[in-house]
N, C-alpha and C positions, 0 to 999 in steps of 0.2 A: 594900631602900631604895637611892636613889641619892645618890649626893654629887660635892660639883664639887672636881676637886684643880688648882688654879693653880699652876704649877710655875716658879720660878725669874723671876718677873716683877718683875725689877727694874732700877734707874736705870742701871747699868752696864752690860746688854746694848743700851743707847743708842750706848754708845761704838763708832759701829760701827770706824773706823779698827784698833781693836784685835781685832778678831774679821774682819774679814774688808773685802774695797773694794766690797762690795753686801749687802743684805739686803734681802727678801724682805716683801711685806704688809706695809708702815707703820702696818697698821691691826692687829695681829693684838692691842695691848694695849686699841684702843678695842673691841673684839670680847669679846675679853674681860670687861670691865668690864659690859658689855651682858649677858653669862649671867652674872656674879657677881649682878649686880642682882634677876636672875630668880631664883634661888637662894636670896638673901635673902627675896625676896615671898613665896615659896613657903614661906619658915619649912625649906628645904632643907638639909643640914649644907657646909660650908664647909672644908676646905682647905689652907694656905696653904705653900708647899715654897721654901726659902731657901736658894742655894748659899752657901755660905760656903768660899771657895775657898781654899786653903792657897800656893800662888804669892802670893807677897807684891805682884809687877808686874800681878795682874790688876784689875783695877775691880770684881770680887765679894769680894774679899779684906775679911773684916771689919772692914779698918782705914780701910779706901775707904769715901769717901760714895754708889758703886755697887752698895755693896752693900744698900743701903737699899730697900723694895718701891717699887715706880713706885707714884706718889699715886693713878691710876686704880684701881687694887686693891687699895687701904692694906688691909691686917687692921681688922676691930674686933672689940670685948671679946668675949670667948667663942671667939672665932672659932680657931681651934691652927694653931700655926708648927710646922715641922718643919724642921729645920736640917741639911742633910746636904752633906759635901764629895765625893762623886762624882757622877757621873751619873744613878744610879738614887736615885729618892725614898724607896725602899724600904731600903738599906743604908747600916747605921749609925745608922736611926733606928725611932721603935714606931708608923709608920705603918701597917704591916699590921696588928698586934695592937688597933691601934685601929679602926680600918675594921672589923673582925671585929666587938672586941666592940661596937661601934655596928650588929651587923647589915647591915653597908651590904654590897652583893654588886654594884652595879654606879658606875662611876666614870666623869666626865665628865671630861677632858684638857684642860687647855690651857696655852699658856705657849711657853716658849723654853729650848733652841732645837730646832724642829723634829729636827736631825738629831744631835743629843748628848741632853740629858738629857728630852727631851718622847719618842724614840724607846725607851732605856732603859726609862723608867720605864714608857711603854704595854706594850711587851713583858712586864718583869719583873709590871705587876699582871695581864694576862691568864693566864700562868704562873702564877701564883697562886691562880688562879679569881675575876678579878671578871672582868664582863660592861664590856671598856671600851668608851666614844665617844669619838674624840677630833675634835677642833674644829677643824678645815683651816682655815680663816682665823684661829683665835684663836691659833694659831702663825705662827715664822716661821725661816728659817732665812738663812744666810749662804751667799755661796760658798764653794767650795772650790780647792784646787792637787790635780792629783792625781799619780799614784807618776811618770808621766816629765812632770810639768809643766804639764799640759794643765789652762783653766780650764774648771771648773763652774760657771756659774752659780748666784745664788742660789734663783731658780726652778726651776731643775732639780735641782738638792737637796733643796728641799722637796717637790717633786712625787715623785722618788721614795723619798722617805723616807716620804711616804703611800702611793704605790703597793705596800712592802713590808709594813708593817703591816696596809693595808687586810683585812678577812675572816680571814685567821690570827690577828692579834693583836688588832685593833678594828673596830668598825663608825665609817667616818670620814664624816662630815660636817659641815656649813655652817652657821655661826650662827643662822643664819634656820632651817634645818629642826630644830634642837634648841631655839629658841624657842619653836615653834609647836607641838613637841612638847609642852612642858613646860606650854605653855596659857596 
């Protein structure tokens, strides 16, 4: 069975100032929103992964109103929060043991930030054995500084943080072609 994990989509990684002086797909949370909808129609299982960040200065810090989900992907009833303060969706929370005992073997990706917790957690649930896709527009990443200074762009961060998962860890594609997959 397949299910969709939204990972970390919420009002604080808006703040871009604090995460970085660009970011990546403006669109990856209306993309988003677009395969959660699918998901729902489909009567699909749902998801929903919540950094709760322990730096008291960040905007996902549970004390911040960033850390709250973006309205486009609000939960509803039924629907399971997983609440985890690393990277990976998978530690520190019973998102594996739950995927299992629901059968599910393969996982749809999406969310923020492409090259922190959307990159983890694709790795850590292929390592696992689920069959994952992840959503190249329904993510997004930020630039980077790197070791002597030099900048990365946000585009080129995302791009290869897709190009190292791609085939090893997931099969990546584009909203439109997991839409149309899904019927």
């Amino acid at each position: 069975m397949k299910a969709l994990l939204l990972i970390d989509i919420q009002k604080g990684l808006q703040e871009q100032d604090y995460y970085g002086e660009e970011r990546n797909n403006p669109d990856a949370e209306v993309h988003s929103a677009q395969i959660l909808k699918a998901f729902r129609a489909k009567k699909l299982p749902v998801f929903h992964v919540q950094h709760c960040s322990t730096n008291p200065n960040s905007p996902l810090h549970p004390s911040k109103p960033g850390n709250a989900f973006n309205p486009l992907v609000q939960p509803e009833a039924g629907e399971p929060i997983f609440q985890k303060s690393v990277n990976s969706a998978f530690i520190g929370t019973d998102l594996e043991s739950t995927l299992k005992s629901e059968k599910i073997t393969d996982v749809v990706i999406v969310g923020l930030t492409t090259e922190h917790c959307i990159s983890t957690s694709t790795r850590m649930a292929a390592n696992l054995g689920f069959n994952v896709t992840l959503v190249s527009d329904a993510t997004a990443a930020f630039n980077k500084t790197g070791i002597n200074g030099e900048n990365y762009s946000a585009e080129l961060t995302h791009s290869l943080e897709l190009a190292n998962l791609k085939d090893e860890f997931a099969t990546v594609q584009n909203t439109q072609t997991l839409l149309e997959e899904l019927g």
